[in-house]
GUVOGU-831215 format. One line per 8 residues: number of its first residue (from 0); their letters; for each residue x, y, z of C-alpha. Coordinates in steps of 0.2 Angstrom, whole numbers, plus 5000, padded with zeros to 4 digits. Example, Ala and Ser with C-alpha at 12.3 -4.5 7.8 and 13.67 -1.06 7.14 Angstrom:
# GUVOGU-831215
0> AS> 5062,4978,5039; 5068,4995,5036
# end
This chain:
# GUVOGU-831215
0> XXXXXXXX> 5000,5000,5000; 5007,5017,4996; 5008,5034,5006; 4995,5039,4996; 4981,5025,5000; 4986,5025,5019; 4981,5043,5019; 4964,5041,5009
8> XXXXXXXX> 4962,5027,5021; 4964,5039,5038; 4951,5051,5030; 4939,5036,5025; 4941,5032,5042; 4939,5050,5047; 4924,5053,5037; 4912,5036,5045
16> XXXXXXXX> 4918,5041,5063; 4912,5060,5060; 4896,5055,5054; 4895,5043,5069; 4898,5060,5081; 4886,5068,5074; 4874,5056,5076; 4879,5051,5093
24> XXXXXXXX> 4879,5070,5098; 4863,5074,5091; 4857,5061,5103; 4866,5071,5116; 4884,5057,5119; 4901,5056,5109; 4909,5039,5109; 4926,5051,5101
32> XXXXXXXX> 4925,5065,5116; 4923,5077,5103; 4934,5083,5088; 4950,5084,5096; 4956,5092,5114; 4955,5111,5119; 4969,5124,5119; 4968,5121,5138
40> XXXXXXXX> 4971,5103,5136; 4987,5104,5124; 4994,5119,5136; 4993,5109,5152; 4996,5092,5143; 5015,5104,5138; 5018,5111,5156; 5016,5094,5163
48> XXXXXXXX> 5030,5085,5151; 5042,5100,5153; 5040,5096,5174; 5043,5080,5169; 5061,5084,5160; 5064,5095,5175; 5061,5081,5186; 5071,5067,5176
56> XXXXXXXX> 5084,5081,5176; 5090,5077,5192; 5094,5061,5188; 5105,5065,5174; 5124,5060,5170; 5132,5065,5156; 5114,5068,5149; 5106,5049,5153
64> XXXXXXXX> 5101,5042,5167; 5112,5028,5175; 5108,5011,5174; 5106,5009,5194; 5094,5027,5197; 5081,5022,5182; 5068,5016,5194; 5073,5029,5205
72> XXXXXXXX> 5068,5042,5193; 5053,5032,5188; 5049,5033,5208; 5049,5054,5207; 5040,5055,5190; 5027,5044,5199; 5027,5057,5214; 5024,5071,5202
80> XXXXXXXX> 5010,5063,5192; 5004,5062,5210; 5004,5080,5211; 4996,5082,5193; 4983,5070,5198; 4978,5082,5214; 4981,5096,5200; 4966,5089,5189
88> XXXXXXXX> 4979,5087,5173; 4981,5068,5175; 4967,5056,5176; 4977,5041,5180; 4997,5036,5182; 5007,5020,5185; 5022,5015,5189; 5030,4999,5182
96> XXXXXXXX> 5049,4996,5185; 5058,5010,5178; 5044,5018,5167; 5029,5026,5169; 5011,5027,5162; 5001,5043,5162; 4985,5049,5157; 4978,5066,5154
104> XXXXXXXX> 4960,5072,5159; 4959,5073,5140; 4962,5054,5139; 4980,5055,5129; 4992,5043,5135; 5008,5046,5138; 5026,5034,5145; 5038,5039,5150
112> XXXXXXXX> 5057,5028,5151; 5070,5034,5157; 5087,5040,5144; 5098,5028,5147; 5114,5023,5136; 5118,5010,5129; 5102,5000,5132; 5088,4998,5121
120> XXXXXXXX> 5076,4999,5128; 5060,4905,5024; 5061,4896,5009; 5077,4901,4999; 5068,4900,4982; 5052,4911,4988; 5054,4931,4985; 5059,4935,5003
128> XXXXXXXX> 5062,4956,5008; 5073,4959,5022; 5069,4975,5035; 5080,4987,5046; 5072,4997,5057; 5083,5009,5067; 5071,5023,5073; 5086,5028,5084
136> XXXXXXXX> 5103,5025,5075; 5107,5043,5075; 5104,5045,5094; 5116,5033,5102; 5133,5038,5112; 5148,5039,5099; 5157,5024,5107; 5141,5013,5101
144> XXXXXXXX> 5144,5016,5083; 5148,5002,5078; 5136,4991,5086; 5124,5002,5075; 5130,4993,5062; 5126,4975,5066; 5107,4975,5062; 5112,4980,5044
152> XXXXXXXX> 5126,4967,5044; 5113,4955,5051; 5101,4959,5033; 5117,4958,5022; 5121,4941,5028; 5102,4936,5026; 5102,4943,5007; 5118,4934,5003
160> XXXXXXXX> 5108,4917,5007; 5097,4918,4990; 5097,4926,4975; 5078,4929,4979; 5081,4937,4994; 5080,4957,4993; 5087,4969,5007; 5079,4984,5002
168> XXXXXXXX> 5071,4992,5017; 5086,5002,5027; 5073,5011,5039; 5082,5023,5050; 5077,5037,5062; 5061,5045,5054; 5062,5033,5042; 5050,5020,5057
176> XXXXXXXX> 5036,5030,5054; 5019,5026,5055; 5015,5027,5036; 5031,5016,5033; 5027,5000,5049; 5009,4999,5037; 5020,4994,5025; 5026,4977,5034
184> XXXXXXXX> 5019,4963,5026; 5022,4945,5020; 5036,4937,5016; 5051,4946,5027; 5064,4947,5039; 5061,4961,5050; 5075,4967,5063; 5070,4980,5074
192> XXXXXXXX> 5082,4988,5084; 5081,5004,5096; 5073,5010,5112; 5056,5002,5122; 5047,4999,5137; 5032,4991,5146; 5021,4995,5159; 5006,4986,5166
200> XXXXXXXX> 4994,4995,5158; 5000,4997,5138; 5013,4983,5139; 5027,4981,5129; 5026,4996,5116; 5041,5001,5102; 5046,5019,5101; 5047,5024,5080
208> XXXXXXXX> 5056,5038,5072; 5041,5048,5073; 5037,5064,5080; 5020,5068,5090; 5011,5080,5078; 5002,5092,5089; 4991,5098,5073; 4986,5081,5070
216> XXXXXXXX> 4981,5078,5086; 4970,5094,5088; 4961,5091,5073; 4954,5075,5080; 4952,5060,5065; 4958,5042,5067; 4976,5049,5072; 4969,5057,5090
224> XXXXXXXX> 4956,5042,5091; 4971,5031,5091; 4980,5038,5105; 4966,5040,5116; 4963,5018,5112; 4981,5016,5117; 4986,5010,5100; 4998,5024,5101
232> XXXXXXXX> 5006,5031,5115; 5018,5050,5115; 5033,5047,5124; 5042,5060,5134; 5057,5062,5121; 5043,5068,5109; 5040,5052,5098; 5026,5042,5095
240> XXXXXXXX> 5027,5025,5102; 5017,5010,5096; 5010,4995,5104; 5001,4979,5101; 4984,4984,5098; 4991,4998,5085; 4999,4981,5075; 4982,4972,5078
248> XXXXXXXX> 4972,4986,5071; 4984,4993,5056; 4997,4980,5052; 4990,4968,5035; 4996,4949,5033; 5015,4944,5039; 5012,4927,5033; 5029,4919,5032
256> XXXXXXXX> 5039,4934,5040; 5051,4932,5056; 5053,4947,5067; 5066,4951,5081; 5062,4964,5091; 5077,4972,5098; 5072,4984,5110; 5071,4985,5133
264> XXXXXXXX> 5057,4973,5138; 5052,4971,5121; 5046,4953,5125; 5040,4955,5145; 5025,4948,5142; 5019,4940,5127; 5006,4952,5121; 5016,4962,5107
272> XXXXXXXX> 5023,4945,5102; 5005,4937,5100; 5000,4953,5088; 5015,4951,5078; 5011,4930,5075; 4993,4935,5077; 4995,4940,5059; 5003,4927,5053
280> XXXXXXXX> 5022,4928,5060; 5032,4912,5062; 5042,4917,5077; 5048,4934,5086; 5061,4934,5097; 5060,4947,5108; 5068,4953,5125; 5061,4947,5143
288> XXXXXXXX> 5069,4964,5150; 5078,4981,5150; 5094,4976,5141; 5110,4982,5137; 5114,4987,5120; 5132,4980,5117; 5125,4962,5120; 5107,4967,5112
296> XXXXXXXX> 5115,4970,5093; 5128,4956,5094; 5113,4943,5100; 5103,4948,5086; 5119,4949,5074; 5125,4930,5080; 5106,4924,5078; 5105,4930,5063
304> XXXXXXXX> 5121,4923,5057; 5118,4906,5065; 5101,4905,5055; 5112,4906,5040; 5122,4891,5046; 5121,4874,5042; 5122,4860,5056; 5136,4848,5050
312> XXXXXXXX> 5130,4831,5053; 5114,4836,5042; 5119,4849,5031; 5102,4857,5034; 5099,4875,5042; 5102,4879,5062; 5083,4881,5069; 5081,4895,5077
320> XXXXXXXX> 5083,4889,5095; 5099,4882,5088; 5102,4898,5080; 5099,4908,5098; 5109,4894,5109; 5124,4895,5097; 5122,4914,5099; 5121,4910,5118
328> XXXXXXXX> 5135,4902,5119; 5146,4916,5110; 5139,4932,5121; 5130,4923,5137; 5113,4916,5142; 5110,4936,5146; 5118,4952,5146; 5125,4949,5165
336> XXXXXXXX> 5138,4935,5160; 5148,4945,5150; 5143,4964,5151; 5138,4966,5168; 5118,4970,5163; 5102,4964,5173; 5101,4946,5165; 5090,4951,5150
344> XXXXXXXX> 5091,4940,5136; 5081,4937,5119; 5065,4923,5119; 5057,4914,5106; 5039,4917,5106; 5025,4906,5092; 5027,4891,5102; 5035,4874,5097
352> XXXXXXXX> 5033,4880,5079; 5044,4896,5082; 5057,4887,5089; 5059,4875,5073; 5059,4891,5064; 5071,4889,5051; 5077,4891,5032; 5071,4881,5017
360> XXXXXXXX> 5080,4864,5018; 5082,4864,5037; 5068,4853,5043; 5071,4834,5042; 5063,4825,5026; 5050,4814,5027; 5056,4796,5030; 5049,4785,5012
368> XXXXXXXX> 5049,4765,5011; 5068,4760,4999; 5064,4746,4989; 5072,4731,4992; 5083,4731,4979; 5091,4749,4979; 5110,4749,4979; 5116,4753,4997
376> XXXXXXXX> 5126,4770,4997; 5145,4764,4995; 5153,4778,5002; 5147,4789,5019; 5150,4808,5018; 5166,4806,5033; 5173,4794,5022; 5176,4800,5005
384> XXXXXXXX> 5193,4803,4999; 5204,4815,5008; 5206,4823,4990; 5189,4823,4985; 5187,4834,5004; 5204,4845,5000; 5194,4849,4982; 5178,4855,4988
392> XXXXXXXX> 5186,4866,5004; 5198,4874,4992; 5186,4877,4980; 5176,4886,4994; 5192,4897,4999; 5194,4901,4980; 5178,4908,4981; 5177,4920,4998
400> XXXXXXXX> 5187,4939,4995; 5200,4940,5008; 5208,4956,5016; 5227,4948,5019; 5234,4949,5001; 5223,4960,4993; 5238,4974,4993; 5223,4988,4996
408> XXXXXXXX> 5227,5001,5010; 5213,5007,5020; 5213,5025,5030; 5210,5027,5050; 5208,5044,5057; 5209,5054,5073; 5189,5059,5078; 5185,5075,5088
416> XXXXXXXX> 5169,5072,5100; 5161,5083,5112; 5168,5082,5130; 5166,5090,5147; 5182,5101,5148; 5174,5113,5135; 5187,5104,5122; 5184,5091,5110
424> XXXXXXXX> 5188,5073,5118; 5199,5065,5104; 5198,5046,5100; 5206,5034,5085; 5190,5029,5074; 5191,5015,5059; 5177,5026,5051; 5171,5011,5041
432> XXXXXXXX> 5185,5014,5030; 5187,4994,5024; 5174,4981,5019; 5171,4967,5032; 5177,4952,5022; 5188,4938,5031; 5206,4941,5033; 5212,4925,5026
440> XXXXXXXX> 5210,4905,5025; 5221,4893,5029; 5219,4873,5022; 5226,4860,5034; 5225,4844,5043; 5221,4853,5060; 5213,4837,5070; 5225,4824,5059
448> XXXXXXXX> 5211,4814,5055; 5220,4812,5040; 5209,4823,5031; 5210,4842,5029; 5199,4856,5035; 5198,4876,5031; 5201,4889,5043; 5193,4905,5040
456> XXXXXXXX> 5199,4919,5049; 5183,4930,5046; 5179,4948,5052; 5166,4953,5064; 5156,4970,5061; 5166,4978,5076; 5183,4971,5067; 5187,4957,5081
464> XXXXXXXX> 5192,4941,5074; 5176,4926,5070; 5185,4908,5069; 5176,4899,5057; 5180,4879,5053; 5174,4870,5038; 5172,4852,5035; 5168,4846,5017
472> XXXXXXXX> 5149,4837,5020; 5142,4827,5008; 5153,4836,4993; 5150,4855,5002; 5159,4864,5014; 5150,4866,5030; 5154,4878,5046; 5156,4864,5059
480> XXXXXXXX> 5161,4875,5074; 5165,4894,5076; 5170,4905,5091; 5175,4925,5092; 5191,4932,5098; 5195,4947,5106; 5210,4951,5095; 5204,4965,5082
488> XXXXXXXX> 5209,4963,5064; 5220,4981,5066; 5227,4989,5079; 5216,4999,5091; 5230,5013,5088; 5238,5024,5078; 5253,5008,5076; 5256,4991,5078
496> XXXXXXXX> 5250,4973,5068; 5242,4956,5070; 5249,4942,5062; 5241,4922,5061; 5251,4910,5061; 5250,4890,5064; 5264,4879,5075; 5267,4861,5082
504> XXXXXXXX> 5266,4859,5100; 5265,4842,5109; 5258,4833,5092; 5245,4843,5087; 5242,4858,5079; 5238,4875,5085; 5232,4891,5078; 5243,4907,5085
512> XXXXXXXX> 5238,4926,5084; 5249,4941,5090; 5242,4957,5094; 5253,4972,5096; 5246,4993,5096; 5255,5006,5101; 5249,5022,5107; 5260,5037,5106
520> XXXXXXXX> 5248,5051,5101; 5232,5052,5109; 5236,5041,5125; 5254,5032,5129; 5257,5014,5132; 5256,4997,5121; 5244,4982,5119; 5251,4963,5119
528> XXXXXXXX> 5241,4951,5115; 5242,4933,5109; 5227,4921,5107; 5231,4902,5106; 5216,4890,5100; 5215,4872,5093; 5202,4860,5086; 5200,4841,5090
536> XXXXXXXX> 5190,4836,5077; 5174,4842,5086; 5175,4862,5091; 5190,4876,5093; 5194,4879,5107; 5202,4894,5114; 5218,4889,5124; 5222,4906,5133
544> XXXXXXXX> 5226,4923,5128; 5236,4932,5139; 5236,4951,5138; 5247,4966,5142; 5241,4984,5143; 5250,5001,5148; 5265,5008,5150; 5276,5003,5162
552> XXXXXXXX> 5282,4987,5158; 5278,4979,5172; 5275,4958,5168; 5258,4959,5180; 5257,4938,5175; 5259,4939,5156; 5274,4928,5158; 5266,4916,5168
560> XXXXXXXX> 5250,4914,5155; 5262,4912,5144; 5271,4895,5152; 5255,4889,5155; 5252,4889,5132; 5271,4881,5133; 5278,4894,5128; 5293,4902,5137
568> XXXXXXXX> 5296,4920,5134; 5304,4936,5143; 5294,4948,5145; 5306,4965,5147; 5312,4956,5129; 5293,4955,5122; 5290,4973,5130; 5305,4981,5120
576> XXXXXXXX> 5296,4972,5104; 5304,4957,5099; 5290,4946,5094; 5281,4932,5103; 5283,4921,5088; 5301,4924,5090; 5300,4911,5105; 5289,4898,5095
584> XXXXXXXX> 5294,4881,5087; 5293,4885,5068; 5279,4894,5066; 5272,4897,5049; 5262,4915,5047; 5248,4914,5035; 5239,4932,5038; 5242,4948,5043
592> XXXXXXXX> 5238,4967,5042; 5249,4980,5047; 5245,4998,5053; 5255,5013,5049; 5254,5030,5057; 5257,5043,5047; 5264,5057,5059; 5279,5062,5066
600> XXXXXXXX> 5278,5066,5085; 5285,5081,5080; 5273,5087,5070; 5258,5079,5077; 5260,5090,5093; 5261,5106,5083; 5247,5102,5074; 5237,5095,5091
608> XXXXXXXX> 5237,5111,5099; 5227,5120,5087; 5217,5105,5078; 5210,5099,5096; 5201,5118,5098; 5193,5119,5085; 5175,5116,5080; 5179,5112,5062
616> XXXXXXXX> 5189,5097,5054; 5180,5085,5067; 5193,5071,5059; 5208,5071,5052; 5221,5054,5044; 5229,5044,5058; 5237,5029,5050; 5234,5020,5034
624> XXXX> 5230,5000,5037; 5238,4986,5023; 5234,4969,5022; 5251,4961,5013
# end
């Protein structure tokens, strides 16, 4: 349905409802409450919001409101609906949790959540449309940029599944709007990401890139009918919030689509979930609580990617509840295991159904009677020729675009951001400025089974390492086990290089990767890493990784983390820059990007004092990243 329609549709609706007024005041009742509220109303309706932002204000840090005071700001909005209540402007108020529902004497109904950062709160041959909607991208701290970025990374990995498969909705920021959220339909992948709630009375509710339209709502019609129903709700950052009952009443089929609703308490009950499947969803996942948004963005990123998976026994797709335990089992069962949240964590919702979610292929064939005389298979899939298996991986690794070898070289910068000084705060930013393909493969006999595997050294949207083994199955390459690093594929700094390599210790083979940045410009000090992992045939497994950071070269353990892999080294040697590999038994480097700065101490500081002041020239060329 185009804009156009939607609109005709508001004043059809507009039209029956006003002749319905009229005939219900001409009998002396109005089921609408008139045409719209009074200049009175929308004045009082303003004061009380701003005493609302006055009263949140005190709450604030750094212009949010800390995880651990969101319910104690809640608490005081409650006491001042209180007030409002005794004041005649509010009819009604609640308090759930951390937010708030109130209602005006003119029956709008309004939440409020606190601001908080970093929280938020198929068939492969079938036509399938795949949809992003961030109604908040824009509005997150700077330091959560790049888990912006996994939602759309999330679609790209869906479109790459099928040439049928279409990622053509980027909703962002105004983009959600109300027009646009009609437009949901059959047939798609939808991933929702940005800020919600829930409260007792309006349950869980999504705010949209929209903004309250104050004219709208005076003249009355379907949109100010709407809020006083509770299928919309204004919130107290001035958008316009939906809820189930708006979905119910507005939203068309989505037969066949899947939704993941990223957003705070998105799935605290099950009602928004049960409008979403009510027409027609297969599954939503949604969130049981408020959560935080560094573990929000990768769970949806990891679900996503595990959906596009293949399990290696079968070679059909992960289900979904395969998909979100493998995700599980990457970033935790919650956001408390590994980022210190509240324990929130994502939840199938459809039933049984839901959870077998899955893409075309992935659900077991039906079992049919083999006639007696069929030829029994002569050869089982983990049997086949080692060079039959050596062909098909090969063949895969031809086929993927690797970073390491390319010869490009990509640009970092220097970033100016706001900071509480009254000067800029300076930080070292990627910027986007290269493509997230793997790094590089590497074909080898890592279990020695006798038969080879492919490592993939692949890239996660926030440039730490993915770990990806491939076993051929049944003449293709499947992913049979994968785990994330927290080596990054270029230094966090303005110098310094990661390098992969592979060595023999105690008969078997294991996978080595050394991490060095080196800050000299906008902070001072040096990061060591190195990562040991291995695979048995089953899963990689991640040895150890013992890390230095800072300045003073003091061991604080590394040397002692470092036995424990088998690997003696001295650390005031390792400190002064000799190499770790330096100290391992023939190791065989087969990756590796370095990072260049491209400033002379000297002139950096002459340039600093002037550059850091300013308000223009926000960034400015830090290093220059090469992938030999």
């Amino acid at each position: 349905m185009n804009k156009e329609t939607k609109v005709e549709g508001r004043l059809r609706r507009l039209s029956a409802a006003a002749l319905l007024a009229l005939a219900l005041c001409a009998s002396g009742c109005s089921l609408l409450g008139g045409d719209g509220p009074s200049d009175d109303d929308m004045e009082a309706m303003e004061q009380a919001e701003e005493q609302i932002q006055a009263c949140e204000e005190e709450f604030l840090e750094d212009g949010y409101v800390p995880a651990d005071r969101r319910e104690d700001a809640a608490e005081a909005v409650g006491e001042l609906a209180e007030e409002l209540m005794d004041d005649g402007i509010l009819s009604d108020y609640a308090v759930s949790g951390a937010n708030v529902w109130l209602q005006y004497e003119s029956g709008l109904q309004l939440v409020y959540v606190p601001r908080t950062a970093g929280t938020d709160s198929a068939s492969l041959e079938a036509s399938y449309e795949i949809v992003t909607c961030q109604p908040y991208r824009d509005d997150y701290p700077a330091e959560l940029a790049e888990e912006m970025e996994l939602p759309d990374a999330a679609a790209e990995l869906l479109e790459q599944q099928s040439e049928e498969w279409e990622f053509r909705d980027n909703w962002d920021m105004e983009r959600v709007s109300l027009n646009h959220l009609e437009d949901l339909g059959e047939n798609q992948f939808i991933l929702w990401h940005g800020h919600g709630g829930w409260t007792e009375e309006t349950h869980s509710f999504l705010a949209t890139g929209e903004e309250f339209d104050e004219d709208e709502y005076r003249e009355g019609g379907s949109y100010y009918e709407d809020f006083q129903e509770g299928r919309l709700f204004k919130c107290t950052d001035g958008r316009v919030a939906v809820g189930a009952d708006y979905f119910e009443e507005y939203l068309g089929s989505l037969d066949g689509s899947f939704v993941y609703l990223a957003a705070c308490e998105s799935g605290k009950d099950d009602t928004l979930a049960e409008a979403f499947l009510d027409k027609g969803a297969e599954a939503v996942v949604a969130n049981s609580d408020t959560i935080l948004t560094v573990y929000n963005t990768r769970m949806l990123y990891e679900t996503v990617n595990g959906l596009c998976q293949r399990e290696p026994d079968t070679g059909l797709y992960y289900s979904l509840e395969e998909a979100l335990d493998r995700a599980a089992s990457v970033w935790g069962a919650s956001d408390a295991e590994q980022f210190g949240g509240m324990g929130a964590r994502p939840e199938i919702f459809g039933g049984n159904h839901a959870r077998a979610f899955c893409l075309e292929g992935a659900e077991a064939q039906p079992e049919t009677d083999t006639p007696e005389t069929a030829a029994p298979e002569t050869t089982a899939p983990e049997t086949r020729p080692a060079a039959d298996a050596e062909t098909v991986l090969q063949e895969y690794a031809d086929s993927l675009t690797c970073l390491y070898g390319d010869g490009a070289i990509y640009t970092s910068y220097f970033v100016k951001e706001a900071g509480e000084s009254g000067y800029p705060t300076i930080r070292y930013s990627f910027a986007g400025s290269f493509p997230l393909e793997p790094l590089g493969t590497l074909l080898l006999d890592f279990d020695r089974d006798g038969t080879q595997e492919l490592l993939v050294v692949d890239v996660n949207p926030d440039y730490t390492l993915c770990l990806k083994m491939y076993e051929a199955v049944e003449g293709t390459a499947q992913c049979v086990s994968q785990c994330n690093l927290a080596a990054t594929v270029v230094g966090q700094s303005e110098s310094g290089y990661l390098d992969c390599v592979y060595y023999e210790q105690n008969g078997r083979t294991v996978i080595g990767f050394e991490e060095r940045s080196v800050h000299r410009h906008i902070a001072d000090g040096v990061l060591i890493r190195f990562t040991a992992v291995a695979y048995d045939g089953a899963s990689l497994t991640v040895l150890g990784s013992p890390e230095y950071m800072g300045s003073d070269g003091m061991d604080y353990g590394f040397t002692e983390e470092m036995a424990a892999l088998g690997i003696p080294v001295d650390f005031s040697e390792v400190f002064g820059g000799r190499s770790i590999f330096a100290y391992l038994p023939s190791p065989v480097v087969f990756s590796s990007s370095h990072t260049t700065c491209t400033w002379e101490m000297d002139e950096w500081l002459d340039f600093y004092m002037t550059w850091s002041r300013e308000n223009t020239s926000e960034t400015v060329e830090a290093s220059v990243i090469e992938f030999r």
